[in-house]
Structures are given as structure tokens and as C-alpha cells.
C-alpha positions in Angstrom: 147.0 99.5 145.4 145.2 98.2 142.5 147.9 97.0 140.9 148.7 95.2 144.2 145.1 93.2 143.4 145.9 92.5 140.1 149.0 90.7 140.8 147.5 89.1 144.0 144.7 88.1 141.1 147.3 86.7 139.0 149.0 84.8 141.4 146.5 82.8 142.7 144.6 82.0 139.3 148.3 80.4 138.9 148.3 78.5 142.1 145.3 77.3 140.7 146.6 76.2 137.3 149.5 74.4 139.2 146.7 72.1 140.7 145.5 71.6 137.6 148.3 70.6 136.0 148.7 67.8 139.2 145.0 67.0 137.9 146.2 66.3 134.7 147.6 63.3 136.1 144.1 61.6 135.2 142.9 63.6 133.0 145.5 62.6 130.4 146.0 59.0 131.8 145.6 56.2 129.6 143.4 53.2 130.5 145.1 49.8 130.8 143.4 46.9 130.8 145.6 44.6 132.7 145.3 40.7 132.7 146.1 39.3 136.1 148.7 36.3 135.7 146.5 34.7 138.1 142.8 35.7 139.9 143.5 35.7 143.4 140.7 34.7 146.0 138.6 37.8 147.1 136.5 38.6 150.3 134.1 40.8 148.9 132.7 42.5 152.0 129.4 44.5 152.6 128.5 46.3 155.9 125.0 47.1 156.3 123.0 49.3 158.7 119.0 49.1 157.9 119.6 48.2 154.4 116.9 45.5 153.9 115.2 46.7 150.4 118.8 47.7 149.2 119.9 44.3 150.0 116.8 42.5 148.5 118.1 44.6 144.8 122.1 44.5 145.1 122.7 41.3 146.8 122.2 39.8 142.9 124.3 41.8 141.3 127.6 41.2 143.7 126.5 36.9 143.4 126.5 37.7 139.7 129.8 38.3 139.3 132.0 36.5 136.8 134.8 35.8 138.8 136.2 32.6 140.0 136.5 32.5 143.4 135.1 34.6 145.6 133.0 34.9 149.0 130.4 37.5 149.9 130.5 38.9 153.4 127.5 40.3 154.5 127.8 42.3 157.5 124.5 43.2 159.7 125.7 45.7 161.7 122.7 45.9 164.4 120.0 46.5 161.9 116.3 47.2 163.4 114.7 46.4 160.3 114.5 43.0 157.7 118.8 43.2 157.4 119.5 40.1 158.8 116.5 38.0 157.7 117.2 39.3 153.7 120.6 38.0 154.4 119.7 35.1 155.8 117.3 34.5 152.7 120.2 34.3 150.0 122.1 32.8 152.3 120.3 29.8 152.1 120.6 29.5 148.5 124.1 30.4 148.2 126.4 29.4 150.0 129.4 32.0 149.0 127.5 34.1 151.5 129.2 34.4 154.9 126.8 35.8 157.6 128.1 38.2 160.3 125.8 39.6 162.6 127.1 42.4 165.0 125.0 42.9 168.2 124.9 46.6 170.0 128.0 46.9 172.0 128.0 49.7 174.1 131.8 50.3 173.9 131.7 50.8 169.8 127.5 51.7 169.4 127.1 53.1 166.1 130.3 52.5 164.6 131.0 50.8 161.4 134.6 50.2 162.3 133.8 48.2 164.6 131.3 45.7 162.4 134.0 46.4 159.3 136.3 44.6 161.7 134.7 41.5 162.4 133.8 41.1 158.9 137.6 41.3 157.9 138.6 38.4 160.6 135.5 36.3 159.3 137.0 37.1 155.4 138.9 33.8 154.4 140.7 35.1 151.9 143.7 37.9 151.8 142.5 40.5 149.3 139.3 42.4 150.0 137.3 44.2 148.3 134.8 46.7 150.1 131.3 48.3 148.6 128.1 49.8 150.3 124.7 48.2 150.9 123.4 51.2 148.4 125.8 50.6 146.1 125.4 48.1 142.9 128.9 47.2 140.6 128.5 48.5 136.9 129.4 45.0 135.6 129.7 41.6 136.4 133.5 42.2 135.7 133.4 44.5 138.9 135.5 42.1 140.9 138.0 41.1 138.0 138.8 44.2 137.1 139.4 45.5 140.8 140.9 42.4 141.7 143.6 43.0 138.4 145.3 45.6 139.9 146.8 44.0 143.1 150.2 42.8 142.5 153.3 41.6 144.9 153.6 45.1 145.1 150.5 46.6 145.1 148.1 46.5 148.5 145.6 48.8 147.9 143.3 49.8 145.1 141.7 52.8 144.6 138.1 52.6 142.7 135.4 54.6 141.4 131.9 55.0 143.6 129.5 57.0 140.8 126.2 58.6 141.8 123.3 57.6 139.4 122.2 60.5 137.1 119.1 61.7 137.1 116.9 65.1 137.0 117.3 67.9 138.8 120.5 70.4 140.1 121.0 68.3 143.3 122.1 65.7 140.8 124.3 67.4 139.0 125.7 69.1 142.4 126.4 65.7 143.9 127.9 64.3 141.2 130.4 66.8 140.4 131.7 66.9 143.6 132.0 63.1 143.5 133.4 63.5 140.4 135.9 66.4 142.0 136.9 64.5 144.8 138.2 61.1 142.3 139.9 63.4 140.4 142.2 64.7 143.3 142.5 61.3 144.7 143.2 59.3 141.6 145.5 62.5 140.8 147.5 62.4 144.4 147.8 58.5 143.9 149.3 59.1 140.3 151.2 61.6 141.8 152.7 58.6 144.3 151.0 60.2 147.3 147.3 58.6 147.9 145.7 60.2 150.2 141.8 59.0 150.1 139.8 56.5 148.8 135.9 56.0 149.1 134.1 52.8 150.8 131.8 52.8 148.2 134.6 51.2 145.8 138.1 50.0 147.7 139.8 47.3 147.7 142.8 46.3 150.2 144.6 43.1 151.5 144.3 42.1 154.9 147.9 41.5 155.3 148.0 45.4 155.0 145.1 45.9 157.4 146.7 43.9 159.8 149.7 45.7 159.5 148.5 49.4 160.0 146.9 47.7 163.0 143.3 48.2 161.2 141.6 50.9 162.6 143.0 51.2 165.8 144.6 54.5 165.5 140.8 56.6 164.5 138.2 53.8 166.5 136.5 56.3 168.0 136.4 58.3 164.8 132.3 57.4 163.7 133.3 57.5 160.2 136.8 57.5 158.3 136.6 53.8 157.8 137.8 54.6 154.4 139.9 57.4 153.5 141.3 57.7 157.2 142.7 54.2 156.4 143.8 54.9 153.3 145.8 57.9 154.2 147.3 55.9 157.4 148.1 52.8 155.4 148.6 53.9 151.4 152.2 54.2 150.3 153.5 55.7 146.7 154.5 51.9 146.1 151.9 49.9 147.6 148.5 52.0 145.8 146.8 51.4 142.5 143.7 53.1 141.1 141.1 51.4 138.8 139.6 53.6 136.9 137.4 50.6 134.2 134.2 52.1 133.1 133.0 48.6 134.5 134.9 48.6 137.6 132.8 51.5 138.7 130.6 51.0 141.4 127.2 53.2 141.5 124.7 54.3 144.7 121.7 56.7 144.6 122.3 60.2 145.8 120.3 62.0 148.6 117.3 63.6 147.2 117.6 66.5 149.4 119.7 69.4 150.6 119.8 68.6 154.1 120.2 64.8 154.0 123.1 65.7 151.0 124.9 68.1 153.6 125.1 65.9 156.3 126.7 63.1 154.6 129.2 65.4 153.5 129.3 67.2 157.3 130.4 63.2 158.3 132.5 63.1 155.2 134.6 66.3 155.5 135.3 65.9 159.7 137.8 63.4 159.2 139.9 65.4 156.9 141.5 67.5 159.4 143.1 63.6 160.6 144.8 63.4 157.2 148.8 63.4 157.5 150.0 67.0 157.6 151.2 67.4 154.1 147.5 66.0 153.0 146.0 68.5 155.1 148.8 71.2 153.7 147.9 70.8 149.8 144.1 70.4 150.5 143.8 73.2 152.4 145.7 75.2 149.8 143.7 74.1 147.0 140.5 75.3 148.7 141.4 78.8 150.2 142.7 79.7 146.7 140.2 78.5 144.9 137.6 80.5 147.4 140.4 83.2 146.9 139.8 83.4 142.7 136.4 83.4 142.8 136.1 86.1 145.4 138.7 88.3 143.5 136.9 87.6 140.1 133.8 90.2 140.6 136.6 93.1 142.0 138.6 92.6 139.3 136.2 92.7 137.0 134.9 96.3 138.2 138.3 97.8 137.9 139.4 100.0 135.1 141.8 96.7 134.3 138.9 94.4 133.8 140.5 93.3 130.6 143.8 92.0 132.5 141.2 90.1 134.9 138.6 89.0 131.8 141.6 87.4 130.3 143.6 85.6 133.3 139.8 84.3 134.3 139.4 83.2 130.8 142.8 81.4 130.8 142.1 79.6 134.3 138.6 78.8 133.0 140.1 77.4 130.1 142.9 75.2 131.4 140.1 73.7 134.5 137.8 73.1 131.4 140.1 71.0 129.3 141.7 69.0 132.4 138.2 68.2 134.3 136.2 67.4 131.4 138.7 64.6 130.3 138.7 63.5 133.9 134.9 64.0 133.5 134.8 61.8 130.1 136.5 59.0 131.6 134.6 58.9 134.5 131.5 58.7 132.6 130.1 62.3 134.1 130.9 64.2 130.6 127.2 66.0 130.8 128.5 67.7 133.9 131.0 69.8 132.0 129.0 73.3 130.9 128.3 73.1 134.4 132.1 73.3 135.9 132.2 77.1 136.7 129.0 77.3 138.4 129.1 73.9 140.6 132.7 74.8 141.7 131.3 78.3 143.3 128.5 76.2 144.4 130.9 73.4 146.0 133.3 76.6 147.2 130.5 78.0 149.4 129.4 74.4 150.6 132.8 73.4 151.7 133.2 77.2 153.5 129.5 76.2 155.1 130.5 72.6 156.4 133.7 73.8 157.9 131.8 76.5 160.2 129.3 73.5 161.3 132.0 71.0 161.7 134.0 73.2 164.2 130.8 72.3 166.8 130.1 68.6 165.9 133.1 66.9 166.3 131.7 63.3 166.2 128.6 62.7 163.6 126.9 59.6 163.1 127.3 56.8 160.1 123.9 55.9 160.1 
């Protein structure tokens, strides 16, 4: 029997090395800065809910931008507070700002989908490019950069949405599992099988949105907006990732534990939507992952601890040298003593939301 466990022990600390080695895939990926043979016109589009004070501090840096042509779509989407007159404000000095102001409809209440898709019909131009009200770009060559990846080819363009660091081991929680999910999705696209991106940093053409039929097939999904359109609509031709130090795109994180877990409650119920195969290697990844580190204290207290102290040290050691170069190029290299501990952390969060999830089937953007 014990011998049983130790070779159950050894086979999934190798199911876990095999994801790893997918991982790789960024970890060991060089950066190319590529020079666009020509900048194309870009919709940059914003969609915010009660966002006045973030508007009043971001709004500069998206005008900012060194790029040649470009309009800002600034999406109201039935704000209560200041929204629309802050919008309004730089509007009038400005006049790359397009105004769209989306009333309460009854049919679609609450759901950014809805507001995203007025703003893309308003959007003059074909390629957009998609941030948060929270959110501020890195650099003024945000949009360049982004914009440099799209191609005849090439539809869809993954970015980077970074959490600010600061104090404290909410932080550091936050951002490694930011940090976590870019690695898998950067990986998967890599891999020529995207199956996510974030809202916080994305950039598609219209042309493609029209295509998929925009987000007709999850519109009374609340949230999804992102990665549920990127899993419906990214191809292992038509996806590029952008992975620039100043393409990056950065938001402040929840400052506490319950506002954290909801976001992520809203974030992780659209995952069971994913294609099948997404949903296959996902759910895979987890359960043997949850698997390790519940098998690492039993066999640890066996009279074979040695044969678990060293395939735990060789897993450790492989995760270590792929994530922190993920980590290094993703700018989040102080998070990397921490990787052991914040993936048991992340484990039993996941484990948490997916008990909650199975009773709220329909959460809330905003």
C-alpha cells in the first residue's frame, strides 16, 4: 500500500512538471520588439461603471499616448456618480474623445456587454484596443506596442494587466495569481491554443468581433466579456501576446479579502464556458496540483520520506526556475521566495470559490 502512494506521489509531481514544461513556453521566450510597417488606426475603448475619480487620474495617461492616430471611447455605462460629467470635461478639450452614454435598459441591466457593445459600433476604426477605468498604461508607448502586434494575420492580442505592488500579503497574493494566470495564458497562446485574455489589457479587431457575432453567444453571462470572447473567437493563427515591459497595463488591487474574493468568484464562473479541451487541461492542472500538495505532508511521515523529500524538491525546483523567469519578465520578480506558499494559498482559494460558485450562478460586474 505504501508503495502504492509513493508512485501515485511520483506520478502526479510529474503531471505537474509536464505543465511546467508547457509554462516554459514564456518563461524562456524571447522579447521581440517588432516595428509595425505601418500604425494602424486604433479605437481605444474604456467602459466605465462609477469610475469618476479613476477617470479624473487615467483619462491623461491614455490622451498621452505617443501614437499617431487614435480615438478614445469613453463608455458611461449608467453611472450614478460624476462618470459622465468627468467625461464630458475632457471631452471638451479634446476632441479624440468619443462620448457614449448607456442608459439602464431593463433587458441587459448591469451588464457590461451590453455598454462594451455600443462602444464597438460607435469605434471608427477596425482594431481596438480595450483597458479598465482602474487601469493606467505603463508608458505612453502603451498603444504602439499593442497596436505592433496585429498583422494580416493576426486579430487578437493578448496583453499584460499588472497589479501595483505595495505592502502587505494580500499584495503579494493578488499578484501572483495575476501573475499565474498570464503565465498559462501567454503559455496556451504560445502553445497555439489561446484560451483567455484579461479586459484590463486586450486588444481585438472589429472585423473579428463581428464575425464571432460579438457576444451574442454568453449576453446573459454578467461578466466574460473578456476571456469568454477570447476562447470563442481566438485561433492558433489569428492570436498574438504582448508581453513589452511598457505595454503593460497596471490597476490597484482590492485591499481586502472579501472584496478580493468576489472579483475572483465573478472571474472564475465563466470558466466552466471555456471550450471542452480548455476546461479539460485547466481542470487537470488544478486537481493535481491540489493532489501534490495534499500528498506532500503523508509522504513526508512515511518511512520513505527521503523518496518524497526529493521528488518535492525536484518539482519545487523545476516550478522555481520556470515561474520566476515568467516572473522576471513580467516585472513581479520579488514574488518568487514566495512561490510555494502562495500556490497552497491560491490551491485552497480556487477549492473555496468553486464550492461558492456552484450556488451563484450569475454575479455582478459592478
Amino acid at each position: 500500500m505504501l508503495m502504492v502512494l509513493l508512485y501515485v506521489f511520483g506520478s502526479v509531481a510529474l503531471i505537474n512538471c509536464a505543465y511546467y514544461l508547457l509554462f516554459s513556453k514564456l518563461s524562456f521566450l524571447k522579447i521581440s520588439h517588432k516595428n509595425a510597417e505601418a500604425n494602424p488606426p486604433i479605437s481605444v475603448i474604456i467602459c466605465a461603471k462609477n469610475e469618476a475619480e479613476n477617470l479624473r487620474n487615467h483619462i491623461p495617461f491614455w490622451l498621452n499616448q505617443k501614437y499617431p492616430n487614435f480615438e478614445l471611447i469613453l463608455i458611461n455605462d449608467s453611472s450614478i456618480d460624476d462618470t459622465l460629467e468627468v467625461i464630458e470635461e475632457f471631452a471638451e478639450k479634446d476632441n479624440r474623445i468619443q462620448i457614449v452614454d448607456v442608459k439602464s435598459n431593463e433587458a441587459f441591466w448591469g451588464n457590461k456587454k451590453y455598454a462594451l457593445t455600443l462602444g464597438i459600433k460607435r469605434a471608427k476604426n477596425n482594431h481596438l484596443l480595450f483597458s479598465d477605468a482602474d487601469c493606467y498604461p505603463a508608458s505612453e508607448k502603451w498603444i504602439e506596442l499593442m497596436a505592433s502586434n496585429f498583422s494580416t494575420e493576426k486579430e487578437l492580442v493578448l496583453g499584460y494587466g499588472a497589479y501595483k505592488k505595495d505592502s502587505g500579503l494580500l499584495n503579494k497574493l493578488i499578484r501572483f495569481e495575476t501573475l499565474m494566470t498570464a503565465v498559462q495564458y501567454f503559455s496556451y497562446a504560445k502553445a497555439r491554443n489561446p484560451y483567455m485574455g484579461v479586459g484590463r489589457n486586450l486588444a481585438y479587431t472589429s472585423e473579428l468581433y463581428y464575425k464571432n457575432n460579438g457576444f451574442m453567444s454568453h449576453i446573459r453571462v454578467l461578466s466574460g466579456d473578456d476571456d469568454l470572447f477570447v476562447n470563442q473567437a481566438a485561433t492558433a493563427k489569428n492570436t498574438s501576446i504582448c508581453i513589452e515591459p511598457e505595454a503593460f497595463t497596471y490597476s490597484i488591487p482590492k485591499k481586502s479579502r472579501h472584496k478580493w474574493k468576489v472579483q475572483k468568484n465573478r472571474h472564475y464562473s465563466t470558466a466552466s464556458l471555456y471550450k471542452p479541451k480548455h476546461r479539460l487541461l485547466l481542470g487537470v492542472y488544478y486537481i493535481f496540483n491540489l493532489l501534490f500538495w495534499v500528498l506532500v505532508p503523508i509522504v513526508l511521515f512515511t518511512s520513505y520520506w527521503e523518496y518524497g523529500l526529493a521528488v518535492l524538491s525536484l518539482r519545487l525546483l523545476m516550478q522555481y526556475v520556470i515561474i520566476s523567469n515568467a516572473a522576471k519578465k513580467l516585472k513581479e520578480s520579488d514574488l518568487t521566495p514566495w512561490i510555494p506558499f502562495f500556490e497552497v494559498l491560491l490551491v485552497l482559494l480556487q477549492l473555496s470559490i468553486f464550492i461558492s460558485n456552484r450556488g451563484d450562478k450569475n454575479p455582478k460586474w459592478k
